[in-house]
C-alpha positions as CSV (number, residue, x, y, z in Angstrom):
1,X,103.5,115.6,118.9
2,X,101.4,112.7,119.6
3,X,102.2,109.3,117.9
4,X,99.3,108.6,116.0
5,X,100.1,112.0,114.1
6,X,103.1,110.7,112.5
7,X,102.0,108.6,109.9
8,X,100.1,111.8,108.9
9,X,103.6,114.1,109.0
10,X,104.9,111.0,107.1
11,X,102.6,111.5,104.2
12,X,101.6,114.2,104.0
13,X,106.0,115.1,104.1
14,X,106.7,112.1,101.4
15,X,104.3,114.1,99.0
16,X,104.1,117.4,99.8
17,X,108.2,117.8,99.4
18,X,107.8,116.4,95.9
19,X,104.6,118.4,95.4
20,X,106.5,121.8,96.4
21,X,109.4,120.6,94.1
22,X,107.6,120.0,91.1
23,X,108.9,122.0,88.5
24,X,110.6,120.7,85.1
25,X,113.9,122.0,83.0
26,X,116.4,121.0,81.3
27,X,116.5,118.1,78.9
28,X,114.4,118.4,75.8
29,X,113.3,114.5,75.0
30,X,111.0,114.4,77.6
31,X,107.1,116.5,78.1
32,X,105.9,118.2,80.8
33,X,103.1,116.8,82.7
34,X,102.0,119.6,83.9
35,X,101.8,122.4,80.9
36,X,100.0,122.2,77.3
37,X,101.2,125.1,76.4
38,X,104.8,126.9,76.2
39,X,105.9,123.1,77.9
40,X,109.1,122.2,79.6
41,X,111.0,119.2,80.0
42,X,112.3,117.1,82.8
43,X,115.4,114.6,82.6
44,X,114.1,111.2,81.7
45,X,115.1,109.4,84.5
46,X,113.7,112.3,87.4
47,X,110.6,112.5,85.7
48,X,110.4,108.5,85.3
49,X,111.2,108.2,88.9
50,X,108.8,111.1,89.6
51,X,105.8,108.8,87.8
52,X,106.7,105.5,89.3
53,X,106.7,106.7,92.6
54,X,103.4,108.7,92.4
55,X,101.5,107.5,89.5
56,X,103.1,103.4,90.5
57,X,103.1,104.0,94.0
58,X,106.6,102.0,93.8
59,X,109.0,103.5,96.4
60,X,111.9,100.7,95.6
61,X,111.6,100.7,91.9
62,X,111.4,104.8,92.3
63,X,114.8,104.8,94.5
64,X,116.9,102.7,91.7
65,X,115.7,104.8,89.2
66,X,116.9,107.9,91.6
67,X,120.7,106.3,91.7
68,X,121.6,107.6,88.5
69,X,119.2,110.9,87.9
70,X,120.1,113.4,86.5
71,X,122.5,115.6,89.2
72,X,121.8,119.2,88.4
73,X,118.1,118.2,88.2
74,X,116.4,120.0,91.7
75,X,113.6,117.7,91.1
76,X,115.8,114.6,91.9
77,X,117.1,116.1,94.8
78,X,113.7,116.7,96.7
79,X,112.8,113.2,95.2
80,X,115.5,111.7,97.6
81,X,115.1,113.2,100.4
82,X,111.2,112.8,100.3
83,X,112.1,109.5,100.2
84,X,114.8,109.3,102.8
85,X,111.9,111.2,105.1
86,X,109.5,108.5,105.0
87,X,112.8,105.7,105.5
88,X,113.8,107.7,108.4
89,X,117.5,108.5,106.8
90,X,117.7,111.7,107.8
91,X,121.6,112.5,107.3
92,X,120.6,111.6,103.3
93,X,117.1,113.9,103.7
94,X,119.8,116.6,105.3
95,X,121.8,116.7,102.7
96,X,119.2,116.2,99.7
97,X,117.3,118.9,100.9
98,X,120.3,121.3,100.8
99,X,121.1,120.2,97.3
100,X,117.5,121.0,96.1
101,X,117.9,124.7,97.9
102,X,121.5,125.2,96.2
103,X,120.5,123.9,92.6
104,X,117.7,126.5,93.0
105,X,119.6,129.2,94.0
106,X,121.1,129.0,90.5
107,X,118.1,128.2,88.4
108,X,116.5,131.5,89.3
109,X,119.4,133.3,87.0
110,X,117.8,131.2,84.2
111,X,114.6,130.1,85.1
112,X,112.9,132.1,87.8
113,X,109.5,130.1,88.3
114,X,111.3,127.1,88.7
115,X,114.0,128.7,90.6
116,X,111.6,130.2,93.1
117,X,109.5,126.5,93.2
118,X,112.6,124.9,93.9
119,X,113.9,127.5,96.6
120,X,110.6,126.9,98.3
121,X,111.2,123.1,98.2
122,X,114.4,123.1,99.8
123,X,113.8,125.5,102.4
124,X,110.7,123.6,103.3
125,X,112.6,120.1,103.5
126,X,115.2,121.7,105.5
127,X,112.8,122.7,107.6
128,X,111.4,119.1,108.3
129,X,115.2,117.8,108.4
130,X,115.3,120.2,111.7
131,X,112.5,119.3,113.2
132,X,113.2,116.0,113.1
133,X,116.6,115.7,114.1
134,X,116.6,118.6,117.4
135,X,113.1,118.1,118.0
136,X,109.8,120.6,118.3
137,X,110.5,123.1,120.8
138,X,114.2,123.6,119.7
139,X,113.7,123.5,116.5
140,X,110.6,126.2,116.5
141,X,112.4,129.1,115.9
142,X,114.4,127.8,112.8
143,X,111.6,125.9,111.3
144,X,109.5,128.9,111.5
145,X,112.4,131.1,109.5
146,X,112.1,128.2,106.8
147,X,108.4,128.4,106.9
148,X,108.7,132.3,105.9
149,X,111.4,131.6,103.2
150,X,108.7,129.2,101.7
151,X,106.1,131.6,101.8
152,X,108.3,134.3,100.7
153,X,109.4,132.5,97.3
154,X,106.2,131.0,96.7
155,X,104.8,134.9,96.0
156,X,107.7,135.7,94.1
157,X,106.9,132.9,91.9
158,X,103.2,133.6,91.7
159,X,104.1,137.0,90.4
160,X,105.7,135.4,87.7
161,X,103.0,133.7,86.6
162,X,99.8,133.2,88.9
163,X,97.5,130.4,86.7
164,X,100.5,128.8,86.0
165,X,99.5,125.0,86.8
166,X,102.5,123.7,88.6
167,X,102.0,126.4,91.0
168,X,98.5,125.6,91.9
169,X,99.7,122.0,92.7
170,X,102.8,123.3,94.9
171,X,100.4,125.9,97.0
172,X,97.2,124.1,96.7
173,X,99.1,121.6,99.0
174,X,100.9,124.0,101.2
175,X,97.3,125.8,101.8
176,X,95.4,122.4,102.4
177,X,98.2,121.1,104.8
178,X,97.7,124.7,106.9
179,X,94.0,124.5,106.5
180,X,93.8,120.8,107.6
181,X,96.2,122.1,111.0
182,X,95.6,125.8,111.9
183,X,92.0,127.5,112.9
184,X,90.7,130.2,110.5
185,X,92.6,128.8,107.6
186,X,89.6,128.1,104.2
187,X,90.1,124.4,103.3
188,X,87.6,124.9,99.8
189,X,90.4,127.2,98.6
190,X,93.2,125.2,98.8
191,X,90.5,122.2,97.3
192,X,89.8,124.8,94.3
193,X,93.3,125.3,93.3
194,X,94.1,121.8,93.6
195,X,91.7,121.2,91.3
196,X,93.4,123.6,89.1
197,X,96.4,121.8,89.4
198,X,98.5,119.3,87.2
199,X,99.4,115.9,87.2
200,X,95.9,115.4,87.9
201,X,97.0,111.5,89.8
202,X,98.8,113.6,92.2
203,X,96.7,116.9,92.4
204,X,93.2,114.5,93.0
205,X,95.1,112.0,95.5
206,X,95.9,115.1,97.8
207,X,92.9,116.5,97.2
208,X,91.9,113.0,99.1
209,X,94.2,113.3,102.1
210,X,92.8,116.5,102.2
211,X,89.7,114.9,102.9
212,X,90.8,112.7,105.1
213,X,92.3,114.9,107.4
214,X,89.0,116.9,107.5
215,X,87.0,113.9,108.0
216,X,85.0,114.6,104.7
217,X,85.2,110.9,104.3
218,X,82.9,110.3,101.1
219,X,84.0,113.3,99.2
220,X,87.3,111.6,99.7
221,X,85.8,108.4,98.7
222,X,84.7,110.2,95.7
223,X,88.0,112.0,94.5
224,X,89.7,108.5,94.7
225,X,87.3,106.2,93.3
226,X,88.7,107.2,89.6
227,X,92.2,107.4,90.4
228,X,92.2,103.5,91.7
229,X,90.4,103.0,88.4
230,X,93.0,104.3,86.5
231,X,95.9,103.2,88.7
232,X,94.8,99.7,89.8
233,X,98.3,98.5,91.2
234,X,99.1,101.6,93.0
235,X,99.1,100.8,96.8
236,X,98.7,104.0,98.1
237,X,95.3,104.8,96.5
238,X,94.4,101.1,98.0
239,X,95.8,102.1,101.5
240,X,94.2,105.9,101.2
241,X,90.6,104.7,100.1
242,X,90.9,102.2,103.3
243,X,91.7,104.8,105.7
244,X,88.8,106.9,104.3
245,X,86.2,103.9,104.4
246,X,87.0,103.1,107.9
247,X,86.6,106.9,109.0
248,X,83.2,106.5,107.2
249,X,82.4,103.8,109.4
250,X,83.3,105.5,112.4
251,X,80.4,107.6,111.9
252,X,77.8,104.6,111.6
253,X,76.3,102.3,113.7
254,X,75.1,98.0,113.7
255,X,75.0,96.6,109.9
256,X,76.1,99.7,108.2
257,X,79.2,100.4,110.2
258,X,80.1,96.7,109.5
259,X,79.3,97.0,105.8
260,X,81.7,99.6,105.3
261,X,84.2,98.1,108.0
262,X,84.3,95.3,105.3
263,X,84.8,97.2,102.1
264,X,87.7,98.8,104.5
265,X,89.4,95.6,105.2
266,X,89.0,94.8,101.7
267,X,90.9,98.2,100.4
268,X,93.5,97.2,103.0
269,X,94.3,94.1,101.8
270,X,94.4,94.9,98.3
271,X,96.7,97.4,99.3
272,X,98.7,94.4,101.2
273,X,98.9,92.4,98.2
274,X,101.5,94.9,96.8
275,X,103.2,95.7,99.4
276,X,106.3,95.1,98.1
277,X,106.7,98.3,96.0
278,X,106.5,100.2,99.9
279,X,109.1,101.2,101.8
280,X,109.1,99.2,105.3
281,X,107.8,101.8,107.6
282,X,105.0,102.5,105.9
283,X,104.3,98.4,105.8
284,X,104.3,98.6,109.2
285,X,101.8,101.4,109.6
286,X,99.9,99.4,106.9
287,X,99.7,96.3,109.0
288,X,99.0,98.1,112.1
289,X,95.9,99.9,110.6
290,X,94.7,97.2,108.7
291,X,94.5,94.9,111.8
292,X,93.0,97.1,114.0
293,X,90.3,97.6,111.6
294,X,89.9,94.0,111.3
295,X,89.4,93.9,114.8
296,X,86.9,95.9,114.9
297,X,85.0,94.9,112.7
298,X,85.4,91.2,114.7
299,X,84.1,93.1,118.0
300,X,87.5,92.3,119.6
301,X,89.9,95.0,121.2
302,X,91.6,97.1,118.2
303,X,94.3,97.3,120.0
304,X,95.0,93.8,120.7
305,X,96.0,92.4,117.4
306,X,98.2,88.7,117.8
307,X,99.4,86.6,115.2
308,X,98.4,84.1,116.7
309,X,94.4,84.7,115.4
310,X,93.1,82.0,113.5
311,X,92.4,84.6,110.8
312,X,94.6,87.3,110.6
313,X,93.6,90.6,108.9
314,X,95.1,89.9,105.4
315,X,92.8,87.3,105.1
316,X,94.9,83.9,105.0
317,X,94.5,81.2,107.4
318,X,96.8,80.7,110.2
């Protein structure tokens, strides 16, 4: 795999996991975000995690609240190792991942949907736990297995009950992740059901990767501008509507490309501002985009990027 598709992996993994995971049980004082009617409910402290991480963008703040979830919550489970993915802990992703499987495994004698959901979750992040501890040709065969078991509980639960919102969000971003990496695979359908999808902060922002990884860079542009709007100290949507912007400019020449290399920097740095909610590596990948972009947009080599500039890229003098 070449390096610059990590960062990729790395998102599209933090929030695809959680995505396929979503599914809500258990303790009554809480709603679910995903249903109006016939609702379930999530322990308080997985689904406030859930929302600070992916409404807040806050990683740290996300991780306390994780110390003390609930433990026979699945959702919590695929919550840490999502996390412990992008921190590159894979011992705790290992052994997370397994816990979301095997908490499943006994949901579906109760709750089948969720059971199914959650199968699908843990077989997928045991899947990326292989990959990235014995590496991609090893680990092929095995991954591949996991792959099917995804697939094969995803349809069981889509018998149960096809519209049913959470499972438009958990395949709408299994479809788009094949779409955006195999030929022959329709993008617009995994977009539709998406659409169709609840929370809408986390249906919409991969709806926008989705983009991204298409380069459909305005319609991604688009999808985001009211999530920032609504969200204005997440990070992420910051970081995402940068990346976007800068792929638009890609695609422009003279004052035009610079125009929107600006607006670019500018999304970076407001996601810089609060970068203290992210976990370090994606920081780094943060400041590494964000200065090259500057550089660009400076006519110097992107790949040269010192600290010893007069300006650096977050804009403060040095």
């Amino acid at each position: 795999m070449k390096n610059k598709t990590m960062p990729r992996l790395k998102q599209w993994a933090a929030m695809g996991t959680a995505a396929i995971a979503l599914s809500l049980w258990s303790s009554p004082a809480s709603a679910d975000p995903f249903r109006t009617a016939n609702p379930r409910a999530v322990g308080e402290k997985t689904e406030a995690a859930f929302k600070t991480l992916f409404q807040q963008g806050n990683y740290v703040q996300a991780a306390e609240l994780l110390k003390t979830a609930e433990d026979t919550e699945p959702l919590s489970f695929a919550l840490k190792a999502a996390l412990a993915f992008v921190n590159n802990d894979t011992a705790a992703m290992g052994q997370n991942a397994t816990l979301t499987r095997t908490t499943a495994e006994t949901l579906v004698q109760t709750d089948p949907l969720r059971g199914y959901l959650y199968q699908a979750a843990g077989h997928f992040l045991e899947g990326a736990y292989t990959l990235s501890t014995e590496g991609t040709v090893r680990s092929t065969p095995i991954v591949l297995g996991q792959l099917q078991k995804v697939f094969d509980n995803l349809k069981e639960a889509e018998k149960i009950s096809p519209n049913d919102p959470e499972l438009n969000l958990i395949k709408g971003y299994m479809d788009l992740m094949l779409a955006v990496n195999l030929p022959f695979s329709n993008p617009d359908q995994a977009i539709t059901r998406l659409q169709n999808a609840n929370p809408a902060y986390l249906a919409q922002r991969g709806i926008a990767i989705g983009y991204r990884d298409l380069g459909r860079s305005q319609e991604g542009i688009d999808t985001l501008a009211p999530l920032i709007q609504q969200n204005p100290d997440n990070p992420e949507l910051y970081y995402l509507n940068a990346q976007l912007l800068r792929l638009k400019s890609d695609k422009l020449q003279g004052e035009e490309q610079r125009k929107v290399q600006l607006e670019s920097i500018k999304s970076f740095r407001e996601a810089w501002k609060r970068k203290s909610t992210l976990p370090t590596s994606l920081v780094e990948q943060l400041d590494r985009e964000g200065c090259r972009t500057f550089q660009s947009y400076r006519g110097k080599n992107p790949n040269v990027c010192s600290r010893n500039d007069a300006i650096n890229w977050e804009g403060n003098p040095r």
